[in-house]
DOLUMPA-613833 format. One record per residue (C-alpha): residue in one letter; x, y, z. Coordinates in steps of 0.25 Angstrom, whole numbers, plus 5000, padded with zeros to 4 digits. Example, Ala and Ser with C-alpha at 12.3 -4.5 7.8 and 13.67 -1.06 7.14 Angstrom:
2
residu: A	px: 5049	py: 4982	pz: 5031 .
residu: S	px: 5055	py: 4996	pz: 5029 .
//
This chain:
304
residu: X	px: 5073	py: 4943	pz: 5007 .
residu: X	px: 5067	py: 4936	pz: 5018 .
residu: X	px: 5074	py: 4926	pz: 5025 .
residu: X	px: 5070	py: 4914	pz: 5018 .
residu: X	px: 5071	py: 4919	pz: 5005 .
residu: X	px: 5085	py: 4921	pz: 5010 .
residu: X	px: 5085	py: 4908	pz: 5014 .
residu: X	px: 5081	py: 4901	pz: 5001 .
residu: X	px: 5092	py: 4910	pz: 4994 .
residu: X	px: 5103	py: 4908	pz: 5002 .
residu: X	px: 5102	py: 4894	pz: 5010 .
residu: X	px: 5096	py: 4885	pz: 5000 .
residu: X	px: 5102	py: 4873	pz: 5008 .
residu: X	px: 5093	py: 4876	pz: 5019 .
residu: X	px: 5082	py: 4873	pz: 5008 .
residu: X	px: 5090	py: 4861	pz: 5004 .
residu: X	px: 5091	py: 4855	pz: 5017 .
residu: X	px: 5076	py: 4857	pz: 5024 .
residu: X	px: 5067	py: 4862	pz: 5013 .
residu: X	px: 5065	py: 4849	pz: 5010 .
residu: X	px: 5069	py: 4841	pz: 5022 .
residu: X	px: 5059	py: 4834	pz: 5031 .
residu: X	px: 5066	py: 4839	pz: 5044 .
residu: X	px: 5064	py: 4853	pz: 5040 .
residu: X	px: 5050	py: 4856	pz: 5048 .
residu: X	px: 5059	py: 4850	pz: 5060 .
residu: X	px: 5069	py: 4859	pz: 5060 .
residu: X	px: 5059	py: 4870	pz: 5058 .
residu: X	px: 5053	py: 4865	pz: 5071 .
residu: X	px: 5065	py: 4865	pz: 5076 .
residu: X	px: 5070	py: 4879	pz: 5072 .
residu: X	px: 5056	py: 4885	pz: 5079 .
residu: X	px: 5058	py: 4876	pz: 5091 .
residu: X	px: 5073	py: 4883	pz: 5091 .
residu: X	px: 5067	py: 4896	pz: 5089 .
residu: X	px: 5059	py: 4896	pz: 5099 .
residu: X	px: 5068	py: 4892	pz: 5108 .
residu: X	px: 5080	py: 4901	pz: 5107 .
residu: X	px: 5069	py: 4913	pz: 5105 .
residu: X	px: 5065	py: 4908	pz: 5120 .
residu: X	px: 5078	py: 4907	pz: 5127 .
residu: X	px: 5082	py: 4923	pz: 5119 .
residu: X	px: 5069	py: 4929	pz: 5128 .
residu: X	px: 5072	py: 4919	pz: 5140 .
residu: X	px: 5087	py: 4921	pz: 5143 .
residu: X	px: 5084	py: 4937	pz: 5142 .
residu: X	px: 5076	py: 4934	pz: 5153 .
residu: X	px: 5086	py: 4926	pz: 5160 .
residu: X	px: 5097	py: 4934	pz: 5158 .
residu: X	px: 5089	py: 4946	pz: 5165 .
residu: X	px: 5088	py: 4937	pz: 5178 .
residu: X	px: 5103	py: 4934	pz: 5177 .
residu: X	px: 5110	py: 4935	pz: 5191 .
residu: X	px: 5124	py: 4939	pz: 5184 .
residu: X	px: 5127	py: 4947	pz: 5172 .
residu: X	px: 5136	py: 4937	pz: 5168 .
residu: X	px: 5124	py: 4928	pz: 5167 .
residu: X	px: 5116	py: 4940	pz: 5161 .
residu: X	px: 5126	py: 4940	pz: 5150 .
residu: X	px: 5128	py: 4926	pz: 5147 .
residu: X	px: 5113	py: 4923	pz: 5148 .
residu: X	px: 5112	py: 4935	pz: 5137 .
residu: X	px: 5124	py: 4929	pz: 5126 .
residu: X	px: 5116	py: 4916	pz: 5128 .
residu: X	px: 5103	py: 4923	pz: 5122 .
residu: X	px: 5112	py: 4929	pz: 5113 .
residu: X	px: 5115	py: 4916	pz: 5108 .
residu: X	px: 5099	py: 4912	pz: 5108 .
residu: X	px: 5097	py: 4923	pz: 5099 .
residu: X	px: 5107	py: 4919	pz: 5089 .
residu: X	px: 5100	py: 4906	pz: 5089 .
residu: X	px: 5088	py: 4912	pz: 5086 .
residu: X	px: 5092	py: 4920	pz: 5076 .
residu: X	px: 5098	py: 4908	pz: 5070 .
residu: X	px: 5087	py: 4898	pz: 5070 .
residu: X	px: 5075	py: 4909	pz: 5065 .
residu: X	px: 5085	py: 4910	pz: 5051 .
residu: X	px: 5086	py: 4895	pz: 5049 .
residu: X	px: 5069	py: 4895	pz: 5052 .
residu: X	px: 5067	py: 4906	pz: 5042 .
residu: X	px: 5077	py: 4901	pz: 5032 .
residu: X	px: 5068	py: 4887	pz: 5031 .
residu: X	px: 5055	py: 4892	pz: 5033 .
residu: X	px: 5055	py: 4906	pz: 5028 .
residu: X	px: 5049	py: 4911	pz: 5041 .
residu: X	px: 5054	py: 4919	pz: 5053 .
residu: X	px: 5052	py: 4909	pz: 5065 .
residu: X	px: 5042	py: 4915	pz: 5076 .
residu: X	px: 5050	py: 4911	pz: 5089 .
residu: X	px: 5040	py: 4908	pz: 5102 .
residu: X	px: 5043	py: 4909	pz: 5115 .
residu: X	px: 5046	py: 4895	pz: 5123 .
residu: X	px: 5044	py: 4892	pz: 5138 .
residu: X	px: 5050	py: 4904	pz: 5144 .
residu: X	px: 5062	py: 4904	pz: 5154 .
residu: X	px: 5059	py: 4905	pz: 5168 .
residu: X	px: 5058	py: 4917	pz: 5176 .
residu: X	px: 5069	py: 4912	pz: 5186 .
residu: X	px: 5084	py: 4914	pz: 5183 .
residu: X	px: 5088	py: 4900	pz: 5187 .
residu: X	px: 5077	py: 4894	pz: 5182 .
residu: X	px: 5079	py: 4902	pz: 5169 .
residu: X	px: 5093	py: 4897	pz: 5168 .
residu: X	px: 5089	py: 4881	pz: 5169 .
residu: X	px: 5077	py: 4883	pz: 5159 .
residu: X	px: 5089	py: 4890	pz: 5150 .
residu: X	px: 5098	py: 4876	pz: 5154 .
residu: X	px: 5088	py: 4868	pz: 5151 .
residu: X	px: 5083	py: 4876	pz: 5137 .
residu: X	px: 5097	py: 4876	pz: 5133 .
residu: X	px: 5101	py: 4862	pz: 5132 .
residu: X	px: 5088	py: 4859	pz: 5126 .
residu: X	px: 5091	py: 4867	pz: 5116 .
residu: X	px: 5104	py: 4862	pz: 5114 .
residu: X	px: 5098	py: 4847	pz: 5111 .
residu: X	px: 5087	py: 4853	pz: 5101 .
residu: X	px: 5099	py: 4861	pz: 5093 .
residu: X	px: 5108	py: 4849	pz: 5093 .
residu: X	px: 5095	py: 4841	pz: 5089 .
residu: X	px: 5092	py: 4851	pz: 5077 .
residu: X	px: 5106	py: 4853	pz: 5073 .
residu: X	px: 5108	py: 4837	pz: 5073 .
residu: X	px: 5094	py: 4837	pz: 5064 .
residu: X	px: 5097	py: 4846	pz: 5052 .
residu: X	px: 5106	py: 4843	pz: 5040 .
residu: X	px: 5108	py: 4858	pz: 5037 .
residu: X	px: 5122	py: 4863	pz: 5041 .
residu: X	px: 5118	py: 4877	pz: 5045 .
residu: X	px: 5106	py: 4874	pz: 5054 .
residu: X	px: 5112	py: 4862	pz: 5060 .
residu: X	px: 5125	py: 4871	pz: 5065 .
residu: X	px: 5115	py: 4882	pz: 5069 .
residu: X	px: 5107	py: 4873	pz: 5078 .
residu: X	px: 5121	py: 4866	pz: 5083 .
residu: X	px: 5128	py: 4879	pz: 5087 .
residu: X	px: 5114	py: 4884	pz: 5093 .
residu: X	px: 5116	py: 4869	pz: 5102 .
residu: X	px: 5131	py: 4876	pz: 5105 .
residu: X	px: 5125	py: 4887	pz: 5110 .
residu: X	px: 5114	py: 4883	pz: 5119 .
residu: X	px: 5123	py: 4872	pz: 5126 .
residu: X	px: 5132	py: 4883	pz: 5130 .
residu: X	px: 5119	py: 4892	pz: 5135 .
residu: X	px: 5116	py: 4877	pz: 5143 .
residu: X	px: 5130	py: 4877	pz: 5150 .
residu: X	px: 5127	py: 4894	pz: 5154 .
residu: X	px: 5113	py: 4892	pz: 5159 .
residu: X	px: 5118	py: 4879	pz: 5167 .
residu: X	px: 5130	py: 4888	pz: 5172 .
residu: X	px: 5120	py: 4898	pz: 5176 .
residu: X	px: 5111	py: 4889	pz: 5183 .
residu: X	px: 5123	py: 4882	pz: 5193 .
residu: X	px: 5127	py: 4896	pz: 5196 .
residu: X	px: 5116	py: 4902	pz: 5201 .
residu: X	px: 5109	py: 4888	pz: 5208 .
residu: X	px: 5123	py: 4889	pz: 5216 .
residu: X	px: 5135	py: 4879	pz: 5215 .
residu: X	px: 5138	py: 4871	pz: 5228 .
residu: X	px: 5153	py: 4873	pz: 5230 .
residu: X	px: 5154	py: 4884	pz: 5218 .
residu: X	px: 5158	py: 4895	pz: 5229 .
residu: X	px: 5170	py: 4887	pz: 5233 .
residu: X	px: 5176	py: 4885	pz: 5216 .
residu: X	px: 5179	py: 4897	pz: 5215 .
residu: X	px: 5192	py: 4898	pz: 5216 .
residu: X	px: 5194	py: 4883	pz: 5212 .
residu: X	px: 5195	py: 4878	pz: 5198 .
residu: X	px: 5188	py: 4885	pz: 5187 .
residu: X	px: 5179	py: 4892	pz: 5195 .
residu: X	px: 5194	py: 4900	pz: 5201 .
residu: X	px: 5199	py: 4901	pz: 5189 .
residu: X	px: 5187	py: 4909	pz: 5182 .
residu: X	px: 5187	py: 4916	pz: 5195 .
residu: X	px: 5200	py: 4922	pz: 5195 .
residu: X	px: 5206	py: 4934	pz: 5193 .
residu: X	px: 5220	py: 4930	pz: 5186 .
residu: X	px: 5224	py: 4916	pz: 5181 .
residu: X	px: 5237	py: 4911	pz: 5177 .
residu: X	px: 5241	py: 4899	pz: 5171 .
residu: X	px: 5244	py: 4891	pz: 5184 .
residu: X	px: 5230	py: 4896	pz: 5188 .
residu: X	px: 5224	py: 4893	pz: 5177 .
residu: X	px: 5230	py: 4878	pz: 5178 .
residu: X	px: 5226	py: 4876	pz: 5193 .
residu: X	px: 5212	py: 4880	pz: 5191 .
residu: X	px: 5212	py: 4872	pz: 5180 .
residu: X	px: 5214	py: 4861	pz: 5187 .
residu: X	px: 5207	py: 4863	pz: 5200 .
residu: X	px: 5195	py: 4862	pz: 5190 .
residu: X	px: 5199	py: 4849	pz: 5185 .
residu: X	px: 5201	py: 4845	pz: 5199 .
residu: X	px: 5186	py: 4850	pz: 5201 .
residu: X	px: 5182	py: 4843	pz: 5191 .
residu: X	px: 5187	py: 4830	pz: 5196 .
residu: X	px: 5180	py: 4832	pz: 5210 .
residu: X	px: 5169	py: 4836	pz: 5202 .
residu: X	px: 5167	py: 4822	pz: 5194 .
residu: X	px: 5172	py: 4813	pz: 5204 .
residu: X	px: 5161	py: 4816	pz: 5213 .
residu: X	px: 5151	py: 4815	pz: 5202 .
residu: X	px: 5154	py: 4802	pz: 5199 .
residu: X	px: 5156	py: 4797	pz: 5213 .
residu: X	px: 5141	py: 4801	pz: 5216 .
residu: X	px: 5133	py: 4800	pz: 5201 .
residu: X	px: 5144	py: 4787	pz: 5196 .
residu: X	px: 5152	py: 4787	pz: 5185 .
residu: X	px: 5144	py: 4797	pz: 5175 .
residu: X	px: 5151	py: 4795	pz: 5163 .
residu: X	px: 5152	py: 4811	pz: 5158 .
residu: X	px: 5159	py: 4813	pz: 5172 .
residu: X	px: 5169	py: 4804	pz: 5171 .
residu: X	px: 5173	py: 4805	pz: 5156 .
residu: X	px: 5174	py: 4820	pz: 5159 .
residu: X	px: 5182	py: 4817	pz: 5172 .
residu: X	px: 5192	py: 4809	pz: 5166 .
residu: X	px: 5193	py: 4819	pz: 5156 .
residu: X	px: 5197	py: 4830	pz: 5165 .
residu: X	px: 5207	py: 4821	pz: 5172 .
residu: X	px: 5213	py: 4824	pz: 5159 .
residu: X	px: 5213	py: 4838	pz: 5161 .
residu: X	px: 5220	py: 4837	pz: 5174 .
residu: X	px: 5231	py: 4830	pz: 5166 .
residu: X	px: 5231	py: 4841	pz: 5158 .
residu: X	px: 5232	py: 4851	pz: 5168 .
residu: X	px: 5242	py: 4843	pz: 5176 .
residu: X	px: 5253	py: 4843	pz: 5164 .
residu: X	px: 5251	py: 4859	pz: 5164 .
residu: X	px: 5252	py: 4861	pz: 5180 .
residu: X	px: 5265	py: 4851	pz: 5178 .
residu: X	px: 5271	py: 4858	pz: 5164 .
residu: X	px: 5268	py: 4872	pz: 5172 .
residu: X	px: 5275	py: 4868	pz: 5185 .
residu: X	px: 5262	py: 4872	pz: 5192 .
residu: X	px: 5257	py: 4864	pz: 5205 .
residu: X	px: 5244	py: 4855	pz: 5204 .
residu: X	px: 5232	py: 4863	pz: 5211 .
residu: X	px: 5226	py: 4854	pz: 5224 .
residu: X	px: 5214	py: 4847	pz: 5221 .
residu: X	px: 5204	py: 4856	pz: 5230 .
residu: X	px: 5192	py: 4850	pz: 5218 .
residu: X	px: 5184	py: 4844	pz: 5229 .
residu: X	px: 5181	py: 4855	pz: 5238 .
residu: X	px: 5176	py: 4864	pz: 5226 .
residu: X	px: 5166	py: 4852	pz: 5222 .
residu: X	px: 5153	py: 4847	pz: 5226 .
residu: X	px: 5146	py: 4834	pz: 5222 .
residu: X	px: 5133	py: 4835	pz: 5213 .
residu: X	px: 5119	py: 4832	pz: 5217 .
residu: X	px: 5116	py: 4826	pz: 5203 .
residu: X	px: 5122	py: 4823	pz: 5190 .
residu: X	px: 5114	py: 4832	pz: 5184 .
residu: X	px: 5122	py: 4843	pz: 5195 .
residu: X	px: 5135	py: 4834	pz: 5192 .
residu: X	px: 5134	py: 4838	pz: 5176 .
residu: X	px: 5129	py: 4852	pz: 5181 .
residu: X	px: 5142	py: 4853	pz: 5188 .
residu: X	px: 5149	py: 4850	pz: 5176 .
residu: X	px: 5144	py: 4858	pz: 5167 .
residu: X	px: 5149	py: 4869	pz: 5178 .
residu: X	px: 5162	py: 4862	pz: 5180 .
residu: X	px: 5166	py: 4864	pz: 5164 .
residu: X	px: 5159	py: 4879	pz: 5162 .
residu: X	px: 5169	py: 4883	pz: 5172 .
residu: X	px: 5181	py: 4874	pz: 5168 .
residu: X	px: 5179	py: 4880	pz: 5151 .
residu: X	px: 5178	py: 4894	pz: 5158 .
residu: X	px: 5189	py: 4893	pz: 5166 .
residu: X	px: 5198	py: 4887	pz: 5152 .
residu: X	px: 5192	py: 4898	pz: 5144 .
residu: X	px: 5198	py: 4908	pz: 5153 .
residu: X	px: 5211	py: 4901	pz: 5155 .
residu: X	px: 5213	py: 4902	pz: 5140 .
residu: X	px: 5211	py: 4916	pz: 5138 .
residu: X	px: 5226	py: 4918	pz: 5145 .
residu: X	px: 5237	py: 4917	pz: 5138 .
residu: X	px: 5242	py: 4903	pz: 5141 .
residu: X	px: 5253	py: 4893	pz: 5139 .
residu: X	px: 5250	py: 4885	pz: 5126 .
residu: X	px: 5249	py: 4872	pz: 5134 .
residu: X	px: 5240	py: 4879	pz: 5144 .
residu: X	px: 5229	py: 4883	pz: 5134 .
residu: X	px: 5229	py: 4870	pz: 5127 .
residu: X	px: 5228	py: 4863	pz: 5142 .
residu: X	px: 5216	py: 4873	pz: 5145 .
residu: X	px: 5209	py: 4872	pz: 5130 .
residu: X	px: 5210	py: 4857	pz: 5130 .
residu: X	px: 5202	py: 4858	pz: 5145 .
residu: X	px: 5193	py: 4869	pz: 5142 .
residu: X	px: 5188	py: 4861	pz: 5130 .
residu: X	px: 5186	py: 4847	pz: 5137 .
residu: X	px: 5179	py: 4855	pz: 5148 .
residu: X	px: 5168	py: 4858	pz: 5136 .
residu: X	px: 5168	py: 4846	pz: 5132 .
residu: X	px: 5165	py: 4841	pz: 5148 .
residu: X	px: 5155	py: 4853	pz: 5146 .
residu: X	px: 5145	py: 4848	pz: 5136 .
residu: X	px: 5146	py: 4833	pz: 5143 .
residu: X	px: 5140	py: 4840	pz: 5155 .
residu: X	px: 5131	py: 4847	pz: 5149 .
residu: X	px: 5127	py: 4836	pz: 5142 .
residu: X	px: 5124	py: 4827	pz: 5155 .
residu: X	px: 5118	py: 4838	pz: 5164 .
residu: X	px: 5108	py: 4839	pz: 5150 .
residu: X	px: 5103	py: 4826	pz: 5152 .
//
């Protein structure tokens, strides 16, 4: 049986919802433009993970492909399923030979791709295609945030040699973390954090996604500070404005965002692989969480 003889068996709904739906050539369009696309970035991040400096790099730059191909395999059933044919992908404008340069064209592909799943997803009625694109837009923002990652690391980070035993940069760094470690870390990165937008505002004005997400971590210090207190544990000194620098953009100012909350959820996801006090967890859950949250309001101004 081929597949859409399968598919006409089996998924009548599909039928239903697109055989006579004006939209469907579009989504069709769609499905080939996808196609093409996640067909291009499988052979181009191959390529790039080659020229990877670190296997760590190598490794993630390969799960991310891993992912690519799921979404291709994905897309190519929903084609053949409507039009009864096997899509023929075709190769897009290719990656650049350069490591850097690769890792921005990837950046930049990514959250493209991000608005044209959300677009598609938000433009189909069908439950199936519309979560298959939706999670697909999961997936390639995460990819984004990597790339973007990658890109600050290997252009260099004023200051970055001097964080790392400060904030969440220590804490990922070290060896062995208790509880009062975990809490002073903690909250030396919401004292970073702190420096970190005050001098943003001071030099670009009061940029609304700095300040909500400023007050929002005063918050967080709140938090903390009922831990250090219920604990009996001394407040770290505020030492945040020697480990930061001042951006030369706001496009740089949301690229140290972005920076700023991967290593903050890093550092929480390794906390709460310890076994610890109930009130602790729920502290550092509550905080990992947010900084997500922070995340994505980043990514979403350093996009524009």
């Amino acid at each position: 049986m081929n597949p859409y003889q399968f598919y006409r068996q089996f998924k009548p709904f599909y039928l239903d919802a697109y055989s006579r739906a004006p939209e469907s050539h579009t989504l069709v369009t769609n499905l080939q433009k996808a196609i093409n696309g996640e067909y291009s970035a499988i052979i181009c991040y191959e390529k790039l993970a080659n020229k990877a400096p670190t296997e760590d790099e190598r490794m993630r730059i390969l799960e991310i492909r891993k992912d690519e191909k799921r979404h291709l395999k994905a897309f190519s059933e929903i084609y053949a399923n409507l039009t009864g044919m096997k899509p023929s992908p075709e190769l897009q404008e290719g990656c650049p030979d350069s490591y850097k340069k690769g890792l921005e064209f990837a950046f930049r592909d990514e959250q493209d791709t991000v608005d044209f799943y959300h677009s598609v997803a938000n433009g189909v009625q069908d439950s199936y295609i519309k979560e298959t694109f939706s999670r697909a837009a999961a997936d390639e923002q995460n990819h984004a945030v990597w790339f973007l990652f990658y890109m600050m690391k290997n252009k260099g980070s004023r200051g970055l040699s001097r964080q790392v035993d400060y904030g969440a940069k220590g804490a990922l760094a070290a060896s062995t973390l208790s509880v009062p470690q975990m809490l002073i870390y903690a909250m030396q990165d919401e004292y970073l954090a702190q420096a970190r937008y005050d001098r943003i505002i001071q030099n670009f004005g009061n940029v609304r996604t700095f300040l909500r997400i400023k007050e929002a971590e005063l918050r967080h210090i709140t938090a903390l500070q009922t831990l250090f207190q219920r604990y009996g544990i001394p407040l770290p000194e505020d030492q945040s404005q020697s480990y930061t620098t001042t951006p030369d953009s706001l496009k740089s100012a949301y690229g140290a965002g972005v920076q700023g909350e991967i290593d903050n959820i890093a550092m929480y996801d390794r906390f709460l692989t310890f076994n610890l006090p109930q009130d602790v967890r729920i502290v550092f859950t509550q905080l990992r969480d947010a900084s997500q949250n922070h995340l994505a309001a980043f990514e979403r101004g350093l996009a524009r």
